[in-house]
Structures are given as C-alpha cells and as structure tokens.
C-alpha positions in Angstrom: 0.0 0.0 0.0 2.7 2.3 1.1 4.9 1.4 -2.0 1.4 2.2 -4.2 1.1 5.7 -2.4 5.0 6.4 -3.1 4.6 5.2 -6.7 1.9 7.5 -6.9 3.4 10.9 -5.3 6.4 10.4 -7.4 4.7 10.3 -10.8 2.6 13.4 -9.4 6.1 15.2 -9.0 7.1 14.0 -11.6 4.9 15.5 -13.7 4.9 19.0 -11.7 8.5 19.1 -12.1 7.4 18.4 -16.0 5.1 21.1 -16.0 7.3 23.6 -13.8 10.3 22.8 -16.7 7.9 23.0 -19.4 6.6 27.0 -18.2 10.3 27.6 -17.8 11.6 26.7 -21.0 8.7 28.9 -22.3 9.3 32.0 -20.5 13.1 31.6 -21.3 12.1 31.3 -24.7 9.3 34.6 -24.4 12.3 36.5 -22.8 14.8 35.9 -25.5 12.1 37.2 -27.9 11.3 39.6 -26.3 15.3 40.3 -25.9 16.1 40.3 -30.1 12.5 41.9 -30.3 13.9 45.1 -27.7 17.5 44.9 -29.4 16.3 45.3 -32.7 14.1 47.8 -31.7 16.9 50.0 -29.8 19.2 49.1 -32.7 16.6 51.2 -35.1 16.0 53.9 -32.4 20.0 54.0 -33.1 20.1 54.0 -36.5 17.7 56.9 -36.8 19.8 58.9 -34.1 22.9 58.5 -36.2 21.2 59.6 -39.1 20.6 62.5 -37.4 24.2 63.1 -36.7 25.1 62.1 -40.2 22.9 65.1 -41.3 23.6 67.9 -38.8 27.3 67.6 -38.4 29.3 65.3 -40.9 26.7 66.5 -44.4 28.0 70.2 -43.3 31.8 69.5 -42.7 31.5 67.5 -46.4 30.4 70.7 -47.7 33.5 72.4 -46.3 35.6 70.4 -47.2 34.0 70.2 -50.9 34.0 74.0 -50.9 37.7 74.4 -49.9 39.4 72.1 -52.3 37.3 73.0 -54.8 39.2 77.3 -53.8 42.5 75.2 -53.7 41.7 74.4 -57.3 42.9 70.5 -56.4 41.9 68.1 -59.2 40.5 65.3 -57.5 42.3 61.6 -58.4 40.3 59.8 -60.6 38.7 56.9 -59.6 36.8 55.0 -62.6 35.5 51.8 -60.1 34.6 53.3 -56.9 34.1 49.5 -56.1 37.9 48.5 -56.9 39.2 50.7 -54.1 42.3 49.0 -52.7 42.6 49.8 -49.2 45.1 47.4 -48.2 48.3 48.9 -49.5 51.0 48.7 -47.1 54.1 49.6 -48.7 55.1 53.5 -48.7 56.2 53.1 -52.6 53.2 51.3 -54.1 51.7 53.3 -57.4 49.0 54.2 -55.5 50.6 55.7 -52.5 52.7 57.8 -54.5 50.0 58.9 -56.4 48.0 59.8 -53.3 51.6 61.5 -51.4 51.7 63.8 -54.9 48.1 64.9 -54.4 48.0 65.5 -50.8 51.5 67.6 -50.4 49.5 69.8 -53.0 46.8 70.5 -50.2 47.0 73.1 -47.8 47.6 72.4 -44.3 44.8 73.8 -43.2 42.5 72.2 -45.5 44.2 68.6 -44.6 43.2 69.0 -40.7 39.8 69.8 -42.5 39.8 66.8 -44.5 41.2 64.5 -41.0 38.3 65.8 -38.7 36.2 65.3 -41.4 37.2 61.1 -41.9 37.5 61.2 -37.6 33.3 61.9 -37.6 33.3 59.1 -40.6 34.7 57.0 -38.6 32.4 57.2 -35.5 29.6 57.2 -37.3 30.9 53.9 -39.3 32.0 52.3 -35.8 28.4 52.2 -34.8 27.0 50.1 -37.4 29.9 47.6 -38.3 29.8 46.9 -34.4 25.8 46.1 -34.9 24.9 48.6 -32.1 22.9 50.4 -35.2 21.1 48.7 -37.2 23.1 49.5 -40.7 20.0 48.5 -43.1 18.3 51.8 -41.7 21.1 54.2 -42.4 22.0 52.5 -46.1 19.5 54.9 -48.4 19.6 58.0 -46.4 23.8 58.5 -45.6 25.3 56.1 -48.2 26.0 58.1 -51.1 27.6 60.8 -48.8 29.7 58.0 -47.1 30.4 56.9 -51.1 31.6 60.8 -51.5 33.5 61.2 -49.1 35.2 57.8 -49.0 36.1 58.3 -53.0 37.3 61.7 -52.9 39.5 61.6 -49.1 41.0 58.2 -50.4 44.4 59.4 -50.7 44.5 60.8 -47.0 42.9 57.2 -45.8 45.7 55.3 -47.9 48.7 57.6 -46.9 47.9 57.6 -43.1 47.6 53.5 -43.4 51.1 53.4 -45.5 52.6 55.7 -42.9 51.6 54.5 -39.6 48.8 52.3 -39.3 47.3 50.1 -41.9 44.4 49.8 -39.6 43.1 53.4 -39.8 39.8 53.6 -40.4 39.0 50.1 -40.5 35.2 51.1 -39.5 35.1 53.6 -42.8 36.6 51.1 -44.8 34.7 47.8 -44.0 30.9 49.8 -44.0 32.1 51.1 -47.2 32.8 47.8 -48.6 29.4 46.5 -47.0 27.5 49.1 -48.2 29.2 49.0 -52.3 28.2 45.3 -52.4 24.5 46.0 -51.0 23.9 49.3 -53.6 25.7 46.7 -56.3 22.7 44.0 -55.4 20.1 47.1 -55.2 20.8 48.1 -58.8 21.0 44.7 -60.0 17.9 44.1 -58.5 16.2 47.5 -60.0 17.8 46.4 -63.6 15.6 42.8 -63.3 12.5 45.1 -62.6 13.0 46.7 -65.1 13.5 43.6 -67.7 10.7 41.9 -66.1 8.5 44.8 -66.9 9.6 45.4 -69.9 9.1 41.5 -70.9 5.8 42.2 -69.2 4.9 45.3 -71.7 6.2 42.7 -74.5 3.9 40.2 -73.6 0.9 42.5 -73.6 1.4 44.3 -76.6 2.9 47.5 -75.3 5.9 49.3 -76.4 8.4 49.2 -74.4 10.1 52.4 -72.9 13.5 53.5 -73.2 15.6 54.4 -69.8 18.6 56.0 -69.3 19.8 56.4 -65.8 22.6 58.6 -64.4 26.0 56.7 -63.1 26.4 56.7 -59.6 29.1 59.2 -59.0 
C-alpha cells in the first residue's frame, strides 16, 4: 500500500516538475524574444539617431571640405570603379601611395586637418554600425551616397595615413564602405531585373516598351 502511495506521489512530482520545466523553458524562450525583439528595436532607435548626426554635423563639414578644395583648385584623383578601391596597400612606394603622397603635399595644411576631422566623424559614425549597435540597413539609403563621397574623394588621406603609420586606420570607414558597395551593387542589379521583367511584361501584352537611361552613380 505504502509502495502504491510512493509510486503515486512520485509520478505526481514527476509531472509537476514536468510542468514547472515546461513554463520555464517557455518564459526563457518569451524572454529571449522579447530580448532580439527590444535589441532590434533599440538598434533602429539607433540608427535613426545616427542619421541625425550624419545630417547635422558630418553633411555640413562635407560641404566644407568640398568648398575648400574645390578654392585650392585641387583636381580630385580619378577613380573610374569606386568598387575596386584598394585599401590594403602597405608599402610606402606602391603606385598608388605615390600617387595619393603627390596629391596631398599639393593641399593646404589647413585644409588637410579639415579633410582628417572630417574622416575622424566618418569614422564614428561607421563604428556604430559595423559593431551592430545600429542597425546598418536603416542608415544605407539616407547617408550612403555621402559616405560613397567622401570615402572616394578623401581616399588618398585614408591610404597615406595607413602606408605611414597604421594600416588599420579607419578600419570602420573602410569595411561599412565595402558593406554598403556590395548592398547598392545587389540594389541596382535588382532595379535592372525590374525593369526587364516589366519590360518582358509590356512585350507580352502588346505594349511598347520604354527607353531608360539612368545617371552613373558618381
């Protein structure tokens, strides 16, 4: 009898301590949601705050810095594939960082410090969405031609401080950059199969199809 009423309290724990694991492995699960669901949402509250930054200090120092080597009459390097930018170039005497010491020793120094605060407030503002603290899908359309700008055209400053002292510099600017290139790379090529799908669409219906030109990107 005694072995019966044992039997029959330990399949009643049993289950209890089923049913106790069971609501805990569901609230763990709730609060992890509700964790990635919070993050996420902080990480977009982020994002929009460094858009704000992007636009009320770093837009107005590009301008600057656009305006004053524009006075210093300095012909900007050209660069035909933003997307080909090397930016790990080590040795003093490569082609490139020649090319980038011969344009910079014909800026002023004044417009150089310019030019370095300039890539500093890049660089913060980079720093906070290659660490994920922003979310970085937020910021793309709104800042990422402006990064693109400023990226292309300060190039020789980021490749002659990395052959000088630290190939490291920037490392934030460089690697959203490189994010950012690929992701507006697989946005056009996405926009181009609209397009042919449209246009195959117009085709099929009858309808003649239109002729678009667009711009180049820089």
């Amino acid at each position: 009898m005694m072995g019966a009423i044992a039997a029959g309290v330990s399949a009643v724990a049993s289950i209890a301590l089923a049913i106790v694991a069971g609501l805990g492995l569901r609230q763990l699960t709730l609060t992890k949601r509700d964790m990635k669901t919070r993050s996420e949402r902080d990480g977009i509250a982020y994002a929009v705050a460094q858009c704000r930054i992007f636009g009320d200090q770093i837009i107005p120092m590009w301008a600057t810095v656009t305006e004053k080597l524009a006075q210093g009459q300095k012909k900007q390097i050209e660069i035909q594939n933003p997307r080909g930018l090397k930016f790990d170039i080590k040795d003093p005497k490569h082609p490139i960082a020649l090319i980038c010491r011969d344009w910079i020793e014909g800026v002023s120094g004044n417009v150089t410090s310019t030019c370095l605060a300039l890539l500093n407030q890049v660089e913060l503002f980079a720093m906070n969405f290659t660490s994920g603290l922003a979310d970085a899908e937020i910021a793309f359309r709104p800042t990422s031609d402006v990064l693109f700008q400023i990226v292309v055209k300060l190039y020789p400053f980021i490749i002659l401080l990395r052959t000088d002292r630290d190939p490291t510099l920037y490392f934030n600017t460089v690697e959203l950059f490189q994010t950012w290139m690929q992701d507006k790379s697989a946005a056009t090529i996405q926009e181009q199969m609209v397009d042919l799908q449209n246009t195959f669409d117009r085709l099929q219906t009858g309808a003649k199809p239109r002729l678009v030109v667009k711009g180049t990107e820089f």
